[in-house]
C-alpha positions, 0 to 999 in steps of 0.5 A: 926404125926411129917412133912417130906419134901418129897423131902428128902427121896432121899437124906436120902436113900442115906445117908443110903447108905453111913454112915460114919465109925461112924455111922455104928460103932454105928448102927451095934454095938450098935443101932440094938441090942437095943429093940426098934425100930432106924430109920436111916437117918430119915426124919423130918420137913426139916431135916435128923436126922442120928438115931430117936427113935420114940417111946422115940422121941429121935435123936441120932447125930454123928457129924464130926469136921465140927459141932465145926465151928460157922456156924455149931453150930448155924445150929445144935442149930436152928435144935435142937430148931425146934425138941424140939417143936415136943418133941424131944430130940438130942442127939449128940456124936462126931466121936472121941467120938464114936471112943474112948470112945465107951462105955461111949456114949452107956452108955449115950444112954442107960440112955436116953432110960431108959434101962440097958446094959442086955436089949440089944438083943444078937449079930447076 
């Protein structure tokens, strides 16, 4: 079983709470229909992850213009460095590219997942 820092269930509930524009474009336009299971805001080792797909062990990361700044890239390479030791692979989509080429970044997950568009469950 993958560490959790009790300390930040608190803080990933509240970012549940409170996704920005992007996340909850992908999440209730894209993740919720996928046929497995997408945790949001998920808590692993020290980090919240936005989406975690246990079952592929797969991160999905949105990431804001703040991420292009050096001290962000170095920050989101550590954090990929420690998931990579308990397998896991990050996935990272920025906001514009969620905004504007929605379909390319579905199409990229669902290739990750090893899934097909038709494998997607029908919106509620």
């Amino acid at each position: 079983m993958i560490p959790y820092n009790k300390k930040l269930v608190s803080n990933a509930r509240t970012l549940r709470k409170n996704m920005t524009p992007e996340e909850k474009h992908l999440w209730y336009d894209f993740l919720k229909r996928l046929p497995v299971n997408v945790r949001r805001q998920h808590n692993i080792e020290n980090y919240i992850v936005d989406f975690y797909i246990a079952e592929k062990k797969i991160v999905i990361e949105v990431d804001g213009r703040q991420h292009l700044l050096p001290e962000h890239k170095y920050a989101d390479a550590q954090r990929d460095t420690d998931l990579a030791s308990w397998g896991i692979v990050v996935l990272r989509y920025s906001n514009d590219s969620i905004r504007n080429h929605f379909h390319t970044v579905a199409a990229d997950i669902l290739k990750n997942l090893d899934l097909d568009f038709d494998q997607l469950k029908s919106a509620r």
